[in-house]
C-alpha positions in Angstrom: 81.0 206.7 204.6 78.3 209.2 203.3 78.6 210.8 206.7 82.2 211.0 206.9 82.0 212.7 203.5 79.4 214.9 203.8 81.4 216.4 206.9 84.1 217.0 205.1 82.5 219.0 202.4 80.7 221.2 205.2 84.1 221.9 206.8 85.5 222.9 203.6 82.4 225.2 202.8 83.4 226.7 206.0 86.8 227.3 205.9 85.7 229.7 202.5 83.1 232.2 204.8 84.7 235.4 205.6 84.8 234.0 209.4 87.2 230.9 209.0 87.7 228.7 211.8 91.7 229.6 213.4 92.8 226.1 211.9 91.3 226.7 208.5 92.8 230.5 208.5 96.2 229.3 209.8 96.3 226.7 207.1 95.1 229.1 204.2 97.5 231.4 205.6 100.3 229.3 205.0 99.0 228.3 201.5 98.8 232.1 200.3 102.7 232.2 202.0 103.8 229.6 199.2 102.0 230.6 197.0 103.6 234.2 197.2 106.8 232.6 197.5 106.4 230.4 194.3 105.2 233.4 192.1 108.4 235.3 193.7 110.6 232.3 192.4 108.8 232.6 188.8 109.1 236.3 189.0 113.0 236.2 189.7 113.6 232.9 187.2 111.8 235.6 184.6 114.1 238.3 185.2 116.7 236.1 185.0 115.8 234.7 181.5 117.9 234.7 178.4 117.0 237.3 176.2 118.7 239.4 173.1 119.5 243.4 173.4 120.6 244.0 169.6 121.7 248.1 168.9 119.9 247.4 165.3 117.7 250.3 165.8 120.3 252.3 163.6 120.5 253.9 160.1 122.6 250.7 158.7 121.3 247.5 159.7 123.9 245.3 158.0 125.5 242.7 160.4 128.8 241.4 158.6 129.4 237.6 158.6 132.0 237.8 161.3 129.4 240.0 163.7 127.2 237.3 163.0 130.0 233.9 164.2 130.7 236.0 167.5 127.1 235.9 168.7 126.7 232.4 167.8 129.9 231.6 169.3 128.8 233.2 172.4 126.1 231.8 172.3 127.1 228.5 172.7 130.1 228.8 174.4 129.7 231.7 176.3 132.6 233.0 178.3 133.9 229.6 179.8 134.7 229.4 176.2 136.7 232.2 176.1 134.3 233.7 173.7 133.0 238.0 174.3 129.8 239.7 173.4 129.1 240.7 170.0 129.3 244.6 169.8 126.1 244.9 168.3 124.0 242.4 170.2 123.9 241.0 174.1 123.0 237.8 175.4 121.9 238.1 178.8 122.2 235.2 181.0 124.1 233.3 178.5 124.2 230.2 180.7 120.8 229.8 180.9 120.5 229.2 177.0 119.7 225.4 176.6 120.2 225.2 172.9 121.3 227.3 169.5 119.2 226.6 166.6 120.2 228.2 162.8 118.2 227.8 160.0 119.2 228.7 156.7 117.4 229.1 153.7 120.0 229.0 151.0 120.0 230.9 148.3 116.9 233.2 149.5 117.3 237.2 149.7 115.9 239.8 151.2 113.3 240.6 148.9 112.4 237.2 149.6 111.0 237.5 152.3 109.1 241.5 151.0 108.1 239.5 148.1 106.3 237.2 149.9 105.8 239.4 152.9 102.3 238.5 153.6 103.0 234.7 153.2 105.4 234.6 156.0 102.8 234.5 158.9 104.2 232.8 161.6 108.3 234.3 160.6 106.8 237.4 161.0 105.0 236.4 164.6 107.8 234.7 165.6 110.8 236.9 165.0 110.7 240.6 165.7 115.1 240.9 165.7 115.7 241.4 162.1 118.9 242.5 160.1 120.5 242.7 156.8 123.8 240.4 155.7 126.0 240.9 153.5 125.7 239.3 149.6 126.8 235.5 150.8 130.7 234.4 150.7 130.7 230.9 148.9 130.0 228.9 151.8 128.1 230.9 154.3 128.2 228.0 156.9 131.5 227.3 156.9 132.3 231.1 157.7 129.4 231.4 160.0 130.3 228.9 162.5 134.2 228.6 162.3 135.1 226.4 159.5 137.9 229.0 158.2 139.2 228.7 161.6 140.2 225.4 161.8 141.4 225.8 157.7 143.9 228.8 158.6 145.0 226.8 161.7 145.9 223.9 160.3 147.1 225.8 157.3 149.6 227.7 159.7 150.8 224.6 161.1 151.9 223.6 157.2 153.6 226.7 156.7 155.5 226.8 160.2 156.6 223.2 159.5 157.9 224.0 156.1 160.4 227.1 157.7 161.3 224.9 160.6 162.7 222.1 158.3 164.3 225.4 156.2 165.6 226.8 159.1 167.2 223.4 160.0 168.9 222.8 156.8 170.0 226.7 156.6 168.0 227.1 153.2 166.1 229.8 152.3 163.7 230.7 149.7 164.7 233.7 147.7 161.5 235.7 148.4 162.7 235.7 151.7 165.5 237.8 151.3 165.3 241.6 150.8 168.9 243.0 149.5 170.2 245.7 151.7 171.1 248.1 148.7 167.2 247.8 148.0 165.9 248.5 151.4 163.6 251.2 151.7 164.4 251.9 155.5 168.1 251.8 154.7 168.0 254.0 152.0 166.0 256.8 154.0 167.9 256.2 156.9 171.0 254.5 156.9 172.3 251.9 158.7 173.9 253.7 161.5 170.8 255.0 165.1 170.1 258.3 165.0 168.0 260.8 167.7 164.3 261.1 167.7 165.0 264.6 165.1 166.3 262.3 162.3 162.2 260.8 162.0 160.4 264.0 162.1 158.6 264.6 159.3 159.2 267.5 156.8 157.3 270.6 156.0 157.2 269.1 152.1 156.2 265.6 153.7 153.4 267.2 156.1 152.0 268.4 152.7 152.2 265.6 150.6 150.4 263.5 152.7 147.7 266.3 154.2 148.9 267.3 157.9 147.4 270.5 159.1 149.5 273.6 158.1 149.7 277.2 159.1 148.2 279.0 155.8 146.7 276.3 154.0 143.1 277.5 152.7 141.6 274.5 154.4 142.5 275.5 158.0 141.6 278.4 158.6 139.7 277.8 161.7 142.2 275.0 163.1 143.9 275.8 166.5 147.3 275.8 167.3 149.2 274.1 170.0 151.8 276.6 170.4 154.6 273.7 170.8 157.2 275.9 168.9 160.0 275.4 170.3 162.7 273.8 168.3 162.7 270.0 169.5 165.9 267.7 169.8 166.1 264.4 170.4 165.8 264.5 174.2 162.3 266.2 173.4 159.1 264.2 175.1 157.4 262.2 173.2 153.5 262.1 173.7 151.6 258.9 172.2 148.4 260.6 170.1 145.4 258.7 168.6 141.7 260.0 167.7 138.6 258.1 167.4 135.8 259.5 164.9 131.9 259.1 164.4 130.4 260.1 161.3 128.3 262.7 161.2 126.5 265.0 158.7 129.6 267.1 158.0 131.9 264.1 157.7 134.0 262.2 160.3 133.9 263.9 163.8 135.8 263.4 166.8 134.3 261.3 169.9 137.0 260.4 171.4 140.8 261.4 172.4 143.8 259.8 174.0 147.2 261.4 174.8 150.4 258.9 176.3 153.5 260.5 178.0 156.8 258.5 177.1 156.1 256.7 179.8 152.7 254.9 178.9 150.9 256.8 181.1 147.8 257.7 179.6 147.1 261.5 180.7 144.3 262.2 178.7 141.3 260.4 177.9 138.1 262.6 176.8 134.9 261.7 175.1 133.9 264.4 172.8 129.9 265.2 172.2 130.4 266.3 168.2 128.3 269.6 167.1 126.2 267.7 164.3 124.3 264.6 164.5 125.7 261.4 164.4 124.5 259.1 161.9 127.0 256.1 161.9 128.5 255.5 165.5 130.9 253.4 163.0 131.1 251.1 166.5 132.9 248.7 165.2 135.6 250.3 164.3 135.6 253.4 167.0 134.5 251.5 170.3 132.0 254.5 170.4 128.1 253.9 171.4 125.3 256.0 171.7 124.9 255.1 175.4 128.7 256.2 175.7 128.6 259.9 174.6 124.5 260.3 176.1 125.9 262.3 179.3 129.0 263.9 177.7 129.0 267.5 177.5 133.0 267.8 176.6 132.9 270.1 173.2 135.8 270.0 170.6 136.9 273.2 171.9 137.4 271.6 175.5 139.6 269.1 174.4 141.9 271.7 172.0 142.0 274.0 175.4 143.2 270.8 177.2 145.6 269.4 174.7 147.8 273.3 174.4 148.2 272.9 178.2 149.6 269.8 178.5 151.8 269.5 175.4 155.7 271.4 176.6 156.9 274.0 173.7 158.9 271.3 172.5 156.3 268.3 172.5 156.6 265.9 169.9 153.1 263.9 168.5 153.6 260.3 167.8 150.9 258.4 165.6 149.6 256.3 163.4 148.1 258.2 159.9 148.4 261.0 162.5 147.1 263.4 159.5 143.3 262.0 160.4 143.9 262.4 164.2 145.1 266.0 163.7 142.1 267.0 161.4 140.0 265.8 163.7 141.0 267.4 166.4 140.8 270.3 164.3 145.1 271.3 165.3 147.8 272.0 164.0 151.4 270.5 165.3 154.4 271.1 163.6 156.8 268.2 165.3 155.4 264.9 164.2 156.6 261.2 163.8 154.2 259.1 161.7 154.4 255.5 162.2 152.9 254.3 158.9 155.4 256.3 157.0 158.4 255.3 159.8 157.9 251.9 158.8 157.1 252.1 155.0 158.5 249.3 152.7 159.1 249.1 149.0 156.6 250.9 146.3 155.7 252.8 149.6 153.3 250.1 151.2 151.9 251.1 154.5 151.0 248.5 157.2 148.4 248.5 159.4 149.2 249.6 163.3 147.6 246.1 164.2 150.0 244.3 162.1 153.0 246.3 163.2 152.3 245.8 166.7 152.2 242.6 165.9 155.4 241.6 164.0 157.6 244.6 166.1 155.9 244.8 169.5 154.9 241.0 169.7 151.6 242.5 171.1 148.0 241.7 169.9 146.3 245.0 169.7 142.9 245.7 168.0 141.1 242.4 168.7 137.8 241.3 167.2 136.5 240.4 170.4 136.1 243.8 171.8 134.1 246.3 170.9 135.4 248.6 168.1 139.0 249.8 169.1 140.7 251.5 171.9 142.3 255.0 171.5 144.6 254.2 174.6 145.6 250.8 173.1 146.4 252.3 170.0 148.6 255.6 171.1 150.7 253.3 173.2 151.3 250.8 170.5 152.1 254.0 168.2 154.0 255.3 170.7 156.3 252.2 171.4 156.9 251.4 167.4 158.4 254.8 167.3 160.8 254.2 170.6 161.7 250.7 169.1 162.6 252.0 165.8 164.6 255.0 167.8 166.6 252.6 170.0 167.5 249.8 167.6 167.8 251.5 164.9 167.0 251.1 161.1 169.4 248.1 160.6 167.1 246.2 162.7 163.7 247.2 161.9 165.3 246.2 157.8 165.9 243.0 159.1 162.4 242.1 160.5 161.5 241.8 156.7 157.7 242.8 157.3 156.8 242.8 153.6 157.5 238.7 153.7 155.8 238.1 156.8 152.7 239.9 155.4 153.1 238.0 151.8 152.3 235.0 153.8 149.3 235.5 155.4 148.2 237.6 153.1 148.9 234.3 150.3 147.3 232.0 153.6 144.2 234.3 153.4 143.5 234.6 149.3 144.0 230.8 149.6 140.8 230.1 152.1 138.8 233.5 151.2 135.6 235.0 149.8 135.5 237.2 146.9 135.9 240.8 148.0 134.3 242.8 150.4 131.6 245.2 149.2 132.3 248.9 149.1 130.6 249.4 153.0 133.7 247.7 154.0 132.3 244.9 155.8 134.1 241.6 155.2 132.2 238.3 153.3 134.0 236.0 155.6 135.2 235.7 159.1 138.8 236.5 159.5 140.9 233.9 162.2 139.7 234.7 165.9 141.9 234.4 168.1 142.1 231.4 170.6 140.1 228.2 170.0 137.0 228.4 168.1 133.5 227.0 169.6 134.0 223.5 167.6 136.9 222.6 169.3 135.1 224.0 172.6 132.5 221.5 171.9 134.8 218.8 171.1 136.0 219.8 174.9 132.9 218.9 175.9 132.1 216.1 174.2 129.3 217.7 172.0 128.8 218.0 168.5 127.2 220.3 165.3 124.3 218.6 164.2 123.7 219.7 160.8 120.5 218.8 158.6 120.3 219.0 155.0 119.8 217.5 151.5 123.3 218.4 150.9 126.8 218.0 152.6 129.2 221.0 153.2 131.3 222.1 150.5 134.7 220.5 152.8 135.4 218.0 154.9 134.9 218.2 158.6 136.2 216.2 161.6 133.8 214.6 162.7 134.9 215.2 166.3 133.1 218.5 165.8 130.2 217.5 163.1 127.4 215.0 163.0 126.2 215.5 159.6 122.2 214.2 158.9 121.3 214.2 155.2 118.4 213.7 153.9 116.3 213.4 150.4 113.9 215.8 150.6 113.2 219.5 152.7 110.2 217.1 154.5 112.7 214.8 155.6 114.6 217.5 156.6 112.0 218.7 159.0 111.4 215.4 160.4 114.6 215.0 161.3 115.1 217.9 162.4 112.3 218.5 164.7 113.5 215.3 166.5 117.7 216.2 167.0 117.0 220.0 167.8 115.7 218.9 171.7 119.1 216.9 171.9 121.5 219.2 170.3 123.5 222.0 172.2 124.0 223.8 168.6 121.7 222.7 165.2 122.1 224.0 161.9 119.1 223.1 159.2 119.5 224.0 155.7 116.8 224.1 153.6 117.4 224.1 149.5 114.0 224.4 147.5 115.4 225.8 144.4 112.1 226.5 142.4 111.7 229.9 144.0 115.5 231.6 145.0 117.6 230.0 141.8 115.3 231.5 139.5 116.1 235.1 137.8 117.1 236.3 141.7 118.3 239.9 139.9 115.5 240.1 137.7 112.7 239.5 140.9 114.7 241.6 143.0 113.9 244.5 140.6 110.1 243.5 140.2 109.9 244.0 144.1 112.2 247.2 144.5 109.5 248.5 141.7 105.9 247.2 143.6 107.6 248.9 146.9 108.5 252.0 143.9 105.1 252.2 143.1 103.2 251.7 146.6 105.0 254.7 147.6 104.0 256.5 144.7 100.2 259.0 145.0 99.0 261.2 142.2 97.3 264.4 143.5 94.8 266.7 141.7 93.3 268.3 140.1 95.3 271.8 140.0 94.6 275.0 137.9 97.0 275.9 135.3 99.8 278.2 136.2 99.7 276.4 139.8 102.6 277.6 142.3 104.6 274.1 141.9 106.8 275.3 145.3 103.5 275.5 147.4 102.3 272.5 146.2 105.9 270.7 147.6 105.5 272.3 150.5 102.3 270.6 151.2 103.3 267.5 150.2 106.9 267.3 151.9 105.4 268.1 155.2 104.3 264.1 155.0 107.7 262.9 154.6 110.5 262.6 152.4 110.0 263.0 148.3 112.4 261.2 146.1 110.8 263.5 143.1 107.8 265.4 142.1 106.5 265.9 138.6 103.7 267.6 136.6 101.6 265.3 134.4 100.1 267.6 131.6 98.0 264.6 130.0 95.1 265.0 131.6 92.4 268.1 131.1 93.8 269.6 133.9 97.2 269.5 135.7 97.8 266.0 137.8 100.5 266.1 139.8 103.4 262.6 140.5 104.8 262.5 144.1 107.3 259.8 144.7 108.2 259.3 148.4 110.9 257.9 150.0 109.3 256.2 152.9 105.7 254.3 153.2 104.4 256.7 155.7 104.9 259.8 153.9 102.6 258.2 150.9 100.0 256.8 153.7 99.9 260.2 155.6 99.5 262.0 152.1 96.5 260.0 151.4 95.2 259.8 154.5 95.3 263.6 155.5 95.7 265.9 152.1 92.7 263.7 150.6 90.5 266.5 149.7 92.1 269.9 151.0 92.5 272.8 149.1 95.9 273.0 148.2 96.6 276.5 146.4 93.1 277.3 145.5 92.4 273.9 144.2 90.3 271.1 145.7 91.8 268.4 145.3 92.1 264.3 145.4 95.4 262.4 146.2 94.8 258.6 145.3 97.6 255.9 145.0 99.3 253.9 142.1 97.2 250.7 141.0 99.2 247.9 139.3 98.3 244.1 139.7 101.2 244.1 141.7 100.3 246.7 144.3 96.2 245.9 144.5 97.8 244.2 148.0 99.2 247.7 149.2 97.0 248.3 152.0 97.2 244.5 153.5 100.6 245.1 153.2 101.2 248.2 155.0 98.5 247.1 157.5 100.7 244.0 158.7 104.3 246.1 158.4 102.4 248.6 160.7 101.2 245.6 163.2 105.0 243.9 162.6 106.4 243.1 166.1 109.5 244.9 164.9 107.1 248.1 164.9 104.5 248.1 167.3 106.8 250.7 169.5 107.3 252.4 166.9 106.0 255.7 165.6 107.0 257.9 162.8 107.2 261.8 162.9 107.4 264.9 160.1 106.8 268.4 159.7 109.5 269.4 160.9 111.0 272.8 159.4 114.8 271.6 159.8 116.9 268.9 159.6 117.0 267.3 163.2 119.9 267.3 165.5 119.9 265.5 168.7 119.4 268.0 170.9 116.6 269.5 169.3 114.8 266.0 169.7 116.2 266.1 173.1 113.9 269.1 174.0 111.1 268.6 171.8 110.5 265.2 173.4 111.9 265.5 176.8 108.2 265.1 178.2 107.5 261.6 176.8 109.1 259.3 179.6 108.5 256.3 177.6 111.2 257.0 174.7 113.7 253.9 174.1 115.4 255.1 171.3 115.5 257.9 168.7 116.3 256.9 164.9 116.9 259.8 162.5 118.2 258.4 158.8 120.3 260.4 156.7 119.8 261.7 153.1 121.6 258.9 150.5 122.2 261.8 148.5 123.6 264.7 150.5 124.4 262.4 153.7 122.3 265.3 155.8 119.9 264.7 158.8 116.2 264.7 157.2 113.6 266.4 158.9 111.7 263.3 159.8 112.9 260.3 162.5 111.1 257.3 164.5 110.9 257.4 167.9 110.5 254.1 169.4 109.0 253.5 172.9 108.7 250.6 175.6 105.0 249.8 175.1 102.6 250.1 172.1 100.4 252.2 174.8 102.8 254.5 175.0 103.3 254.8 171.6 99.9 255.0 170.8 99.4 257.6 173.5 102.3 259.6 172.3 100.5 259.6 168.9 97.0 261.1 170.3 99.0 264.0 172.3 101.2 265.1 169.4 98.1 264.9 167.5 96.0 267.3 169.5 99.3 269.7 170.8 101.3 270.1 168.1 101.1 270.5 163.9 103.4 267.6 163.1 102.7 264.8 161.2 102.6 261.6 163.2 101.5 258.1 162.4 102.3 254.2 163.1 105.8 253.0 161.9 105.3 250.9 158.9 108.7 250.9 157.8 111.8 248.8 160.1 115.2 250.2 160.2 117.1 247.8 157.7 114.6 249.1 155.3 115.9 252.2 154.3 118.7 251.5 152.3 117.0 248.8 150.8 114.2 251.1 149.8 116.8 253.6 148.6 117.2 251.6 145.6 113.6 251.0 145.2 112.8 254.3 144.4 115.6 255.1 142.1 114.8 252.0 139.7 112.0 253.3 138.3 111.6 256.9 136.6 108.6 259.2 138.1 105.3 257.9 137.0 106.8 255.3 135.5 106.0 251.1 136.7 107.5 247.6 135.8 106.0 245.7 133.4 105.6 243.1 136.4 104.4 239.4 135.9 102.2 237.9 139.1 103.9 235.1 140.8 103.2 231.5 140.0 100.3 230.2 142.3 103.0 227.2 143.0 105.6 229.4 144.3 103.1 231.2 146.8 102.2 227.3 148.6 106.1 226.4 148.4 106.3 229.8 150.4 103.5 228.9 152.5 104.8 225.4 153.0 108.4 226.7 154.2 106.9 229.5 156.9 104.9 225.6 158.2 108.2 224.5 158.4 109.8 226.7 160.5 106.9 227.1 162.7 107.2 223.1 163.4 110.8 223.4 164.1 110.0 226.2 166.4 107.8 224.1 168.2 110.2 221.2 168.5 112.4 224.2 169.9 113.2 223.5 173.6 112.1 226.9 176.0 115.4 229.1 176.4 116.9 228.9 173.1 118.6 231.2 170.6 116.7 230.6 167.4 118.4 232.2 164.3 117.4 232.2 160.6 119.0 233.2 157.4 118.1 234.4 154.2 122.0 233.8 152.6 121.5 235.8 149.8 123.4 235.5 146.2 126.8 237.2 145.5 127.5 235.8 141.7 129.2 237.7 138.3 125.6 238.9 137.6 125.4 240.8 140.6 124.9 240.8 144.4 121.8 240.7 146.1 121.6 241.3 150.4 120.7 238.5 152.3 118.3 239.2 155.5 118.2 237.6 159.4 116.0 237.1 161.7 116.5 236.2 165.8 114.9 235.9 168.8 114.9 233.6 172.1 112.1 231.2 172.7 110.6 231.9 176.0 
């Protein structure tokens, strides 16, 4: 036996020399063949990964409720579902997502999670997809994942089985019916059909409701069609309808669609705007900034194009056609405007989505596609006015839109939120259309599993809910930690009151002022007399100042620089730190409060963030930036993802700053040392992530110049309950199976007091 194994030791010795015995080679050969196939099968399974592409690298960050349900109903459902993209993020290789996990921490905000920034180790490791959400509807769960679906259903169900059984006993209720005599339509237009001519608008309507007119002061520039011939009612008809971005000068157009009576779309242009955009407003105009990247079509292009096509005697159908013509910068004398053709009582105007609806029986608009379509919505304009032409008033008066819309507009004050916020974005999901992910589970045979202390606010079937309560947020985990592996979709719901139900409005403004005063420096000393101008000129090459005041005190002049953004204050300190500023040497040194002795761990781990390490920010610049500008001044660095220039709050104008994020922290950091040693702009790390602008907007207006919070330190106990839930979600992490979409929210509060944004974070476990 020792032999035997002593042999086979010196054969394998052999078989390592350089000269291998043709056995021993072949062999090794064919081992280094699977091997290279293997790492070619883990190379390709990689690539074909789930993983997250979310457009949140953007000057507004807030993802509404509704945003939010469409990526988790993807998510879970994907498109055998009949579920779509979000617009604002992609799953790639949906189907290889094994399991959906949401978290939600009730009641917590996002200065929550600033507050305790340096406390939440292993969120901020784990999670580098953050966002803002709305101030919370009443129950955030049962809008996030469908709930108000199955309510309206079921509700619409009631209120069709109430008119059948009218119908079948020839009964109707009174609100019903609409008498003639009092019909708007009727009145403006009789009973009897009349030509195309009898809907035009007039000159004293085009005013009243702001067309485009020759000689008004405000169009001075605008271009004419030249369609001046006197139409009649066999004149062409050509479907119109604009989409707009918003830019620094207001809404501009990036997009245009023109339809011939026929439907026949014969014009479809993208449109590159002069200014910057600052709000692609996706979600409503379909428009990306991948989309418009190549497009070189100018306003003027599309004007040019339009005159040629249009006959002398075109006429320009529409929806709130006024917008579409200011846009487009025209004027057009022979108009039809749906949302005035088909105006009811006290002058109520309906939406084109609803008309197309209730006249067209066609679903336009839908919130499963991407902003809408300019095509989709000139054709449906198009055919409302060719319906009203050919059947005349009578019959649009008897359609009775103003009931339909009383009853699901009575359905939806029944089951909603309180009001949307003044950004428009809605609290609460309205009714998607087709069947929502429960009942796609139910299909399945797969349930919710939901973990709490707490129950939901309303009953579920429990064909789509397993509900887990517990006694305590340990219990919780446990629990939780154990179903997450089994469950295609899990919600956990964490409720530790001691921290988030306790003065949330009155914290909120502690932390707006620490943020207030960590971007707050004090520079001096000056001389008297000092030239305050060339002092801010200095200064606002860093960054962005909120204000700048002289503090006459001390001795000798001091003077208060508030910024806007944490790197102007860290490049101020670090570079203007003993320069001679205007004759003067001087010293620029921070704010110290109790509550910003922290700053510089702070600003340390905001700079290392995930959600920043590709991230650099730049100033100096003598301008405010446009796109092309950046275009050329950084059309050597290769590496560039993604340009992000905010917007003044105040003045809604480009600044002269922006953040250019790359695809590597090498490159960033090497794009850093060049513009360093070629150029005389200020460049540093990112420290500050894109939701944070607005919300540091209101930071620095809460506190006058120079002035701080009388700010109490938080209770030792609420720092280890802080502590304790950042454990938690790193356990249920863990417990996470590889390949899933792990989601957690920050609810926020919406109360009488006040509103307060709540804050998300995502990313797939690999």
């Amino acid at each position: 036996m020792g032999e035997s194994k002593s042999m086979i030791q010196h054969k394998r010795a052999l078989c390592n020399d350089d000269e291998e015995e043709p056995n021993c080679k072949k062999r090794r050969d064919e081992i280094d063949r699977s091997q290279e196939a293997t790492n070619g099968l883990d190379l390709q399974r990689a690539q074909k990964a789930p993983r997250l592409s979310p457009a949140l690298f953007c000057d507004n960050c807030e993802i509404p409720h509704l945003q939010l349900h469409q990526l988790l109903k993807y998510a879970v459902i994907g498109k055998k579902g009949k579920a779509t993209q979000a617009s604002w993020c992609s799953i790639h290789h949906q189907k290889r997502l094994r399991r959906v996990v949401l978290v939600v921490l009730q009641d917590f905000a996002q200065h929550h999670f600033y507050q305790y920034y340096l406390h939440f180790q292993f969120l901020r490791r784990l999670f580098r997809h953050r966002f803002s959400l709305p101030p919370t509807p009443s129950d955030i769960i049962a809008s996030i994942i469908g709930l108000n679906d199955l309510k309206v259903q079921a509700q619409k169900e009631k209120i069709n089985g109430e008119h059948s059984t009218e119908g079948s006993t020839d009964q109707k209720c009174d609100c019903l019916a609409v008498p003639e005599s009092c019909d708007p339509i009727l009145q403006k237009y009789g009973r009897k059909k009349h030509g195309l001519t009898r809907y035009l608008l007039t000159e004293e309507q085009m005013r009243k409701y702001e067309y485009p007119l020759v000689g008004s002061s405000d169009t001075q520039n605008y271009v004419h069609t030249n369609c001046i011939k006197e139409p009649t009612d066999s004149s062409p008809l050509f479907g119109l309808d604009c989409e707009m971005c918003l830019t620094c000068k207001g809404n501009e157009l990036t997009r245009v669609s023109l339809v011939d009576a026929q439907g026949q779309c014969i014009m479809n242009e993208l449109v590159k705007p002069d200014n910057p955009i600052i709000n692609y407003m996706t979600r409503f105009s379909g428009i990306t900034r991948k989309m418009l990247f190549r497009v070189n079509t100018k306003l003027k292009d599309v004007q040019e194009k339009l005159k040629s096509l249009l006959p002398p005697d075109a006429v320009l159908v529409g929806h709130s056609l006024n917008c579409d013509l200011q846009a487009l910068q025209m004027i057009h004398p022979n108009v039809i405007d749906t949302s005035l053709l088909f105006t009811r009582n006290l002058e109520r105007r309906f939406r084109l989505k609803f008309l197309a609806q209730v006249i067209l029986k066609r679903e336009i608009q839908s919130t499963d596609a991407v902003g809408h379509d300019s095509t989709e919505d000139a054709t449906a304009a198009l055919n409302l006015a060719q319906y009203f032409i050919e059947h005349g008033p009578e019959k649009v008066a008897d359609i009775n839109m103003e009931d339909i819309f009383r009853q699901e507009n009575c359905l939806h004050s029944r089951l909603s939120t309180p009001k949307s916020p003044k950004n428009g974005f809605p609290h609460s999901p309205l009714p998607s259309k087709g069947p929502s992910f429960l009942e796609e589970l139910d299909k399945a045979v797969q349930k919710i599993a939901y973990v709490s202390r707490v129950g939901l606010k309303d009953p579920v079937p429990s064909s789509h809910f397993e509900a887990f309560l517990c006694t305590s947020d340990e219990e919780v985990l446990r629990r939780a930690c154990s179903i997450i592996p089994q469950s295609p979709f899990s919600i956990v719901n964490f409720q530790d009151g001691s921290i988030s139900n306790t003065c949330l409005l009155g914290t909120n403004a502690k932390v707006n002022c620490k943020f207030a005063d960590m971007m707050t420096i004090f520079a001096g000393p000056f001389k008297s007399g000092m030239c305050l101008k060339s002092v801010k000129i200095q200064f606002e090459s860093c960054g962005p100042i909120h204000s700048l005041s002289t503090i006459s005190e001390t001795q000798q002049p001091y003077i208060c620089i508030k910024y806007s953004v944490p790197e102007a204050a860290q490049l101020a300190v670090e570079l203007l730190n003993g320069s001679c500023i205007d004759g003067c040497h001087i010293k620029v040194q921070r704010m110290i409060t109790q509550q910003t002795l922290d700053h510089e761990d702070i600003f340390k781990e905001m700079e290392d963030d995930p959600e920043n390490k590709n991230t650099i920010y730049v100033s100096g610049f003598e301008r405010p930036l446009t796109e092309e500008f950046l275009q050329q001044q950084f059309q050597h660095f290769k590496e560039i993802k993604s340009v992000f220039v905010p917007t003044n709050p105040r003045s809604q104008q480009p600044v002269k700053y922006c953040y250019l994020k790359f695809h590597s922290p090498d490159a960033a950091a090497a794009a850093i040392e060049h513009m360093r040693t070629h150029g005389g702009l200020r460049i540093r790390k990112a420290i500050t992530s894109t939701h944070l602008h607005r919300w540091l907007q209101a930071a620095v207006n809460c506190v006058p110049p120079h002035k701080h919070c009388n700010q109490e330190v938080a209770p030792e106990e609420h720092s280890k309950i802080i502590r304790d839930l950042d454990r938690k979600i790193e356990q249920l992490y863990e417990s996470t199976p590889e390949n899933s979409l792990c989601v957690i929210l920050f609810t926020g509060n919406n109360s009488s007091s006040g509103s307060l944004p709540g804050f998300g974070l995502m990313g797939i476990k690999c």
